[in-house]
C-alpha positions in Angstrom: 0.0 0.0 0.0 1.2 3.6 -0.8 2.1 4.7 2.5 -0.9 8.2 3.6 -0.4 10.6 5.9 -3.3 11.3 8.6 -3.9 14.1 7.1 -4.4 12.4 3.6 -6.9 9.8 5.0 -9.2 12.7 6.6 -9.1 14.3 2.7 -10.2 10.7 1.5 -12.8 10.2 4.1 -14.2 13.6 4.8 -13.0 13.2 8.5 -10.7 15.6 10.4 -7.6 14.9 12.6 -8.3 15.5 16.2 -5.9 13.9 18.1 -1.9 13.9 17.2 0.0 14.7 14.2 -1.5 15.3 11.0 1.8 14.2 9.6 1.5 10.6 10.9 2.3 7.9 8.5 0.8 4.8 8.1 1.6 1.9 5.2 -1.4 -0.5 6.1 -5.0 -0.9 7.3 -6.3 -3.3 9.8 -9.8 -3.0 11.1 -9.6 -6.4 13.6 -7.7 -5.4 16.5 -6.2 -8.7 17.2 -3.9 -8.3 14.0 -2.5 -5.1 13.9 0.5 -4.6 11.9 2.7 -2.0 13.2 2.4 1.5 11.7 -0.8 1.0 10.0 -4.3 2.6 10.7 -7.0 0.9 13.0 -10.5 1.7 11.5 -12.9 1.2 14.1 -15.9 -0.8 12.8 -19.1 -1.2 15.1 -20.1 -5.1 14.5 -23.6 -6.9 15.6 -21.5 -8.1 18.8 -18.6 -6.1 19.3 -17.7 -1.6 18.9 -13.9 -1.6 17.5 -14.2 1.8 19.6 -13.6 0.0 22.6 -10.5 -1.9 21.4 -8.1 1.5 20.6 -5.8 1.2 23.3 -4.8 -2.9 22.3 -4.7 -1.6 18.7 -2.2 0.9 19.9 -0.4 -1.6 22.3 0.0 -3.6 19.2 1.6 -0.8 16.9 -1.5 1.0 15.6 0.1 4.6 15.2 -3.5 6.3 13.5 -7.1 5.4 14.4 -10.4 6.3 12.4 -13.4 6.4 14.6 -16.8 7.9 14.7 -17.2 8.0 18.4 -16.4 9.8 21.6 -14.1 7.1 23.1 -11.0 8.7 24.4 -7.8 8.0 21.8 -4.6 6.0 23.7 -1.6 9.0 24.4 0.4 9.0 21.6 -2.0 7.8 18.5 -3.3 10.6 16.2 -7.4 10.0 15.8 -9.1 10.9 12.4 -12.9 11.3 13.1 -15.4 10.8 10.4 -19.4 10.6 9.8 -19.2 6.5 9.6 -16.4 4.6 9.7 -17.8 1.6 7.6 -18.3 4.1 4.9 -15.2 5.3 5.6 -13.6 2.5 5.0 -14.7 2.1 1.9 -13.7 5.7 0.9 -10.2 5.5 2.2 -9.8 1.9 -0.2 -11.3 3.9 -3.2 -8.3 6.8 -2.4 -5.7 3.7 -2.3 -7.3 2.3 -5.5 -6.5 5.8 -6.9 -3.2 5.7 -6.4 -2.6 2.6 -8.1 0.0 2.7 -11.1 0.2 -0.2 -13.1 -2.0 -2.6 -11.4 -5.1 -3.9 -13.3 -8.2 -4.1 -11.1 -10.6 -7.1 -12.1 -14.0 -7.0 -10.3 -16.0 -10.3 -10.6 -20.0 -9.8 -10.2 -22.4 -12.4 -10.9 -25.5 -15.0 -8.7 -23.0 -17.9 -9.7 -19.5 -18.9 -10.4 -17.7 -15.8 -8.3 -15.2 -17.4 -6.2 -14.4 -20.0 -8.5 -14.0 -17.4 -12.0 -11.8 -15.5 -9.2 -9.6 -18.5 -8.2 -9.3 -19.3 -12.0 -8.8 -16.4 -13.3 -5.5 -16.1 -10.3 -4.5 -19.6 -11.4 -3.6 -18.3 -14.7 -2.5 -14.7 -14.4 -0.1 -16.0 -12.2 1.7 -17.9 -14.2 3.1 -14.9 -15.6 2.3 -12.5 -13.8 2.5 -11.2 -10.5 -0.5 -10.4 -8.2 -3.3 -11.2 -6.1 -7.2 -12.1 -5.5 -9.6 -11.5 -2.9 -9.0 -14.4 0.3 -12.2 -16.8 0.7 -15.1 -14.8 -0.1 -13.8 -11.0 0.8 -17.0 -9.8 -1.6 -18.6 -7.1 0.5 -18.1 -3.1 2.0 -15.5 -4.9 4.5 -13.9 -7.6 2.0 -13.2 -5.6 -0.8 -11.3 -2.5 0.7 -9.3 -5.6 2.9 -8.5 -7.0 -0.4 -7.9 -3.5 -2.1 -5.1 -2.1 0.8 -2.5 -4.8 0.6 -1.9 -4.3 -3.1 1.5 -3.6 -4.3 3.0 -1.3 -6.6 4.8 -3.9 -8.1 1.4 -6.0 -8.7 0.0 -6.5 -12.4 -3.2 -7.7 -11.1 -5.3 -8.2 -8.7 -8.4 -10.0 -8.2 -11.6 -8.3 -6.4 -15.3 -10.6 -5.9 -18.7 -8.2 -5.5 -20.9 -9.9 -3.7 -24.7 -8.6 -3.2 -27.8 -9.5 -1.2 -29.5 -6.1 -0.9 -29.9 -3.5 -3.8 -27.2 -1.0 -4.5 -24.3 -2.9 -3.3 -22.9 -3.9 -6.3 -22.4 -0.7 -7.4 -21.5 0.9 -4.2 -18.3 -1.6 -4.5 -17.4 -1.0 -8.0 -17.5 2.7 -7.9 -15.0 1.7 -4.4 -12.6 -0.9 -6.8 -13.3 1.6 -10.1 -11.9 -1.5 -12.0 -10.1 -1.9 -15.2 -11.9 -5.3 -16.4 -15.5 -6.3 -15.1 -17.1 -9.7 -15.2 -20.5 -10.6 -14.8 -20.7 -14.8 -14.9 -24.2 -16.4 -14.6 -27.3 -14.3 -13.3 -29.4 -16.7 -11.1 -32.4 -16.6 -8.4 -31.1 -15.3 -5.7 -31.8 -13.6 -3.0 -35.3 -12.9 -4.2 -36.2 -11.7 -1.1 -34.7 -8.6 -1.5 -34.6 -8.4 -5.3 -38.0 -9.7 -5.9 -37.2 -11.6 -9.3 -34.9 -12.6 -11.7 -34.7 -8.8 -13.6 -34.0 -7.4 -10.3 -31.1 -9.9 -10.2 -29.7 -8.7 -13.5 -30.3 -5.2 -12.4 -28.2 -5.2 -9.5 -25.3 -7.1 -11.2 -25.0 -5.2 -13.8 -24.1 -2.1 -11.8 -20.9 -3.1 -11.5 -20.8 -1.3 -15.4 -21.4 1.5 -13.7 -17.6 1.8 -11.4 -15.3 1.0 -14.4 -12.8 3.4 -15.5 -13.5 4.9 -18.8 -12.7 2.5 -21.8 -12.9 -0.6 -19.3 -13.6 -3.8 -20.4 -17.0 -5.7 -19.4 -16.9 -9.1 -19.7 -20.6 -11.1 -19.5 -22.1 -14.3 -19.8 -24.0 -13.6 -23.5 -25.8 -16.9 -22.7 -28.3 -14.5 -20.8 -30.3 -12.5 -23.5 -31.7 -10.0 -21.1 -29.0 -9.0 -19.2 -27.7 -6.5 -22.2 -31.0 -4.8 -21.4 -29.5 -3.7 -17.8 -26.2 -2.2 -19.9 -27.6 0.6 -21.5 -25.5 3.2 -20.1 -22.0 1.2 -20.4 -19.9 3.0 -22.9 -16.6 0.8 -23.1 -16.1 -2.3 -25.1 -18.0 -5.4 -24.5 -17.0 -9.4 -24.8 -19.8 -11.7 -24.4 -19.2 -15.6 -23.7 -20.9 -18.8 -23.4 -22.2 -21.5 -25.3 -24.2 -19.9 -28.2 -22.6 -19.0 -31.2 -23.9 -15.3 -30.8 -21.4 -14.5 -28.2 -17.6 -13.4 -29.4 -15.7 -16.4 -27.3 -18.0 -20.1 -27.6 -16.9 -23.2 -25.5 -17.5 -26.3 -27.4 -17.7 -30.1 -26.8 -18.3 -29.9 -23.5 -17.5 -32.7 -21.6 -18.1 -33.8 -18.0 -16.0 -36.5 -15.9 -15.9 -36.7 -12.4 -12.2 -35.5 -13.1 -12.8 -32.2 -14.2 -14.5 -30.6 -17.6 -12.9 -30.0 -20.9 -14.3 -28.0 -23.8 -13.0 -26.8 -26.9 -12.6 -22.7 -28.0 -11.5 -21.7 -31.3 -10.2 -25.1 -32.3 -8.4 -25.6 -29.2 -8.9 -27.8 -26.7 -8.9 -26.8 -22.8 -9.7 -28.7 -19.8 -9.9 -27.7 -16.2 -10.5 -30.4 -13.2 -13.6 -29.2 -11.7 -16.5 -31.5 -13.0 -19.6 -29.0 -14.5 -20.7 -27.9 -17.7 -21.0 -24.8 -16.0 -17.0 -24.4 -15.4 -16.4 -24.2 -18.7 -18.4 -20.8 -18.9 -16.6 -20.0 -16.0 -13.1 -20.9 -17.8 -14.6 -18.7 -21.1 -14.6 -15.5 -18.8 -10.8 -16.3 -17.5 -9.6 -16.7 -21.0 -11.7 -13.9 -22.4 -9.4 -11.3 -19.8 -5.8 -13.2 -20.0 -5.7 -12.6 -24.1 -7.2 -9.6 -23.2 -3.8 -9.1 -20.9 -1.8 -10.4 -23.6 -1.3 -14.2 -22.0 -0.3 -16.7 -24.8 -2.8 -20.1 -25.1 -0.4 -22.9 -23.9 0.2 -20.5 -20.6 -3.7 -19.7 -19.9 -4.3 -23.8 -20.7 -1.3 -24.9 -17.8 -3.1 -22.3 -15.5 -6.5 -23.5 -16.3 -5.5 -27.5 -16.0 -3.4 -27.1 -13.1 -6.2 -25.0 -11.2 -7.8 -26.5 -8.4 -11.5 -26.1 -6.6 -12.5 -23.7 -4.1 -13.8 -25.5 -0.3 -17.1 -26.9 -0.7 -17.3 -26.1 -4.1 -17.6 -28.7 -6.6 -14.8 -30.1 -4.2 -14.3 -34.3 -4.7 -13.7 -35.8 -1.7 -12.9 -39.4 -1.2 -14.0 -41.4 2.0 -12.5 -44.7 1.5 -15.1 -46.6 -0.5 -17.1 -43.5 -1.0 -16.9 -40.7 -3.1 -18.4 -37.1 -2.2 -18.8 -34.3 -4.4 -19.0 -31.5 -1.9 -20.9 -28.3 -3.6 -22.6 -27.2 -0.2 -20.9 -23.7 0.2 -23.9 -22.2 -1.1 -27.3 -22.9 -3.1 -29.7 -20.7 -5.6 -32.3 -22.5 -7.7 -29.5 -22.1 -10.9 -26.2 -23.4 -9.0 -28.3 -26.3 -7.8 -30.0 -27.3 -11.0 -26.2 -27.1 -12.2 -25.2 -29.7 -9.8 -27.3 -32.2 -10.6 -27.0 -31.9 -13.8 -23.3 -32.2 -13.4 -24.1 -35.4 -11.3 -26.2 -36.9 -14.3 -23.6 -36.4 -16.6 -20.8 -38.4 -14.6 -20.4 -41.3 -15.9 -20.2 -44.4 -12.9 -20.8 -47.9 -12.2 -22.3 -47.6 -8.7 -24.8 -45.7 -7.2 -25.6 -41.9 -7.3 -26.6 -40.4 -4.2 -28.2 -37.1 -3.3 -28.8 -35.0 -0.6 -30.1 -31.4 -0.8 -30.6 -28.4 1.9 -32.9 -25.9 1.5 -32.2 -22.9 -0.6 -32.3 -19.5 2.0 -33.3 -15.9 1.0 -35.7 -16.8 -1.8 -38.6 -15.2 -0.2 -42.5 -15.8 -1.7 -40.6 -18.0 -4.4 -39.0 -20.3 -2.0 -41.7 -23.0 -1.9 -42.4 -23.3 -5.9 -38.5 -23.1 -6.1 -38.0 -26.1 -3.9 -40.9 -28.3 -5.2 -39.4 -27.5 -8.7 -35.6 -28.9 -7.7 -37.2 -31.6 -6.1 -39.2 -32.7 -9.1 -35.9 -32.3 -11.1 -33.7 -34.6 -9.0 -36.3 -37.4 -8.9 -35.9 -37.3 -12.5 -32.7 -37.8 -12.6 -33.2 -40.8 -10.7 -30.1 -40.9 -8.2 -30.1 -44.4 -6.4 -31.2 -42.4 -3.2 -32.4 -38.9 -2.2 -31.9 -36.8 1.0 -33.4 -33.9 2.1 -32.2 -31.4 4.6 -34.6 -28.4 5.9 -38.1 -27.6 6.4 -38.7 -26.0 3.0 -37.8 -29.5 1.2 -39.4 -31.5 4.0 -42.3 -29.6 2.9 -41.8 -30.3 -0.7 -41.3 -34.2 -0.4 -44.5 -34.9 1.4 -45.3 -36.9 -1.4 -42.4 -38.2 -2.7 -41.8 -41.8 -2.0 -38.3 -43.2 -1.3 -36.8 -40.1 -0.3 -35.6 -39.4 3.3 -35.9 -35.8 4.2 -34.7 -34.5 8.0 -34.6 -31.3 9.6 -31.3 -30.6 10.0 -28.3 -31.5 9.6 -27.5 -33.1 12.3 -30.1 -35.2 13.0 -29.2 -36.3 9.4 -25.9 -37.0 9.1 -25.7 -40.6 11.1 -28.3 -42.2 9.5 -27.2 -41.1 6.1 -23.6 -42.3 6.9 -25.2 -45.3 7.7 -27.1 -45.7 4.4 -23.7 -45.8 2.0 -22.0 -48.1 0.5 -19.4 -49.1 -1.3 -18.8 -47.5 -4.7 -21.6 -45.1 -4.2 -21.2 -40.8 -5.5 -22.8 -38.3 -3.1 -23.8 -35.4 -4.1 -23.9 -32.7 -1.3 -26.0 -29.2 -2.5 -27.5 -26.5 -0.4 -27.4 -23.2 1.5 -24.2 -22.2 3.9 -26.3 -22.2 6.7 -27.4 -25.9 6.0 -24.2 -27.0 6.9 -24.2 -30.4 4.8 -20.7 -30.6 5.9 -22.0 -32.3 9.0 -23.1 -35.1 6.7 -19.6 -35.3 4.6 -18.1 -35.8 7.9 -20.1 -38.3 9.6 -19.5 -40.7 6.4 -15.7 -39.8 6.3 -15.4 -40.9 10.3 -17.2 -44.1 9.0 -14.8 -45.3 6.7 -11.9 -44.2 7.9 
């Protein structure tokens, strides 16, 4: 990080120094007052549990030389205080005066229902091959994640990697106009959070404000598979490269093809092959090769990056229990990234049996039960050996469904499915964080190990 005087930070923020020297330098930014690198700036945050206000004097035990804060709470001897309005929207305002002082470094800013994290890890596993920089840790994809992802950035980095998260309007757009990046994705629009956006338009709406932070004569790179989402583009003015699977769009994968091994696909005559099994990878993979030509990376360097690149926790993620294989996809669930799963599942080819077990989808709102009767309805098509439930909303929607086992948590669940495996058999585990299907993954690892 370019290193900012006290001073500078109350210019970025709107604040004013009222406590120390206005000449105070700091070279980093730590907000959690149990890691507090030396010489940076505490930001006081107020959390649901906890008021960074009443943790100054360990931050300035700990090296803290500047604090921002929006309180009254007396400031430790010896630390200079810049006070502001908010210091949550402070935050924010000080990373977009960092991003501002970036020389060299291209800024990538990944929106999208779908696909995020695993475009983002990628997307890194390529770039870095050769060049040098860095992507958002876990899921850093909100007014907290991004500016922590933002600060650390060198002047010596190319690249680095940013995620936008959303589940309320206007925060997509509050982040990109915070990252103002060089190159914006948008992968696959899908149904969620319709509690708060109320439908699949108000989806595409709120993605595609992340159009609205790029610097002018930035790139936008979507998913063209979606033919409404151009609608929500209107007032871009840069360049647009559309991918996906129809020959409409300027980059097509082709001859997709799905092994529990990973996915390979064709584009332009070439073939590519990353190992995470999902038809829906591959889009993923079209958006990571769209911006490393765009960077000027040659094909055998993006195809290394992309074969060599590996899964994301709980994301696609194989797992192998002795005789048992699990695909773990239970980091999170909308209606689309679901219905991707078991698709993927079908495809998979294997001798023994398929096995599914699904937790309710969260945040759909009044959509929530025709979205889980409709999944339902969809994996007993598919005809998996057998089917678990996890949740109230699909205990509600197998009432009637014979042969399948639906409990109320996971918990409760995980023994007894453990207890129904065998040999040879492919799990499939899909649903919302909150679910936490990992319960089940590791009651059937702790039986066969």
């Amino acid at each position: 990080m370019t290193p900012l005087t006290a001073q500078d930070i109350a210019d970025s923020t709107g604040g004013e120094v009222i406590a120390g020297d206005a000449e105070t330098r700091v070279d980093d930014v730590s907000t959690d007052s149990r890691a507090v690198p030396k010489g940076c700036v505490f930001v006081a945050l107020h959390g649901d549990k906890f008021d960074g206000h009443a943790f100054l004097p360990q931050a300035s035990q700990l090296g803290a030389t500047v604090a921002i804060v929006d309180g009254s709470a007396p400031a430790p001897d010896g630390m200079t205080v810049v006070r502001v309005a908010d210091t949550r929207r402070a935050l924010g305002q000080l990373a977009r005066s960092i991003r501002r002082r970036m020389h060299g470094t291209r800024v990538i800013a990944i929106a999208g229902s779908n696909g995020k994290t695993s475009t983002k890890n990628l997307l890194h596993a390529v770039l870095a091959r050769s060049l040098r920089g860095t992507a958002s840790p876990k899921s850093f994809n909100n007014d907290i994640g991004v500016p922590a992802t933002i600060f650390p950035v060198s002047d010596d980095d190319d690249y680095v990697i940013l995620e936008i998260g959303t589940n309320h309007p206007g925060e997509v757009e509050n982040l990109s106009r915070i990252a103002e990046p060089d190159i914006a994705v948008i992968t696959s629009i899908g149904e969620e959070h319709l509690e708060f956006f109320g439908d699949l338009d108000g989806v595409r709406a709120e993605n595609a404000a992340i159009a609205d932070g790029i610097r002018v004569g930035g790139l936008l790179v979507i998913n063209g598979d979606d033919p409404h989402l151009s609608a929500h583009l209107t007032r871009h003015q840069g360049p647009i490269l559309r991918f996906g699977f129809g020959d409409h769009n300027d980059l097509v994968a082709r001859n997709a093809r799905v092994t529990l091994d990973g996915t390979s696909f064709d584009v332009d005559g070439r073939p590519y092959f990353t190992p995470i099994p999902g038809r829906h990878f591959a889009s993923n993979a079209l958006a990571v090769i769209a911006i490393a030509r765009h960077l000027g990376l040659d094909h055998d360097t993006i195809r290394t990056g992309l074969a060599f690149a590996t899964s994301s926790d709980m994301r696609m993620q194989k797992r192998v229990c002795g005789p048992v294989t699990l695909i773990n996809d239970a980091y999170n669930a909308n209606p689309t990234s679901m219905r991707a799963s078991l698709e993927t599942l079908s495809q998979i080819e294997w001798t023994g049996r398929k096995i599914v077990v699904l937790g309710d989808m969260r945040e759909l709102g009044a959509h929530a039960e025709r979205a889980h009767k409709e999944l339902m309805t969809l994996a007993a098509s598919l005809a998996p050996s057998r089917l678990f439930t996890v949740g109230d909303a699909f205990g509600r929607a197998c009432e009637n469904a014979s042969g399948t086992e639906c409990f109320t948590d996971a918990a409760s669940a995980a023994s007894v499915v453990a207890e129904r495996m065998q040999p040879d058999d492919l799990v499939l585990l899909k649903g919302s964080r909150s679910m936490k299907l990992e319960l089940i993954a590791d009651a059937i690892a702790r039986r066969f190990s």
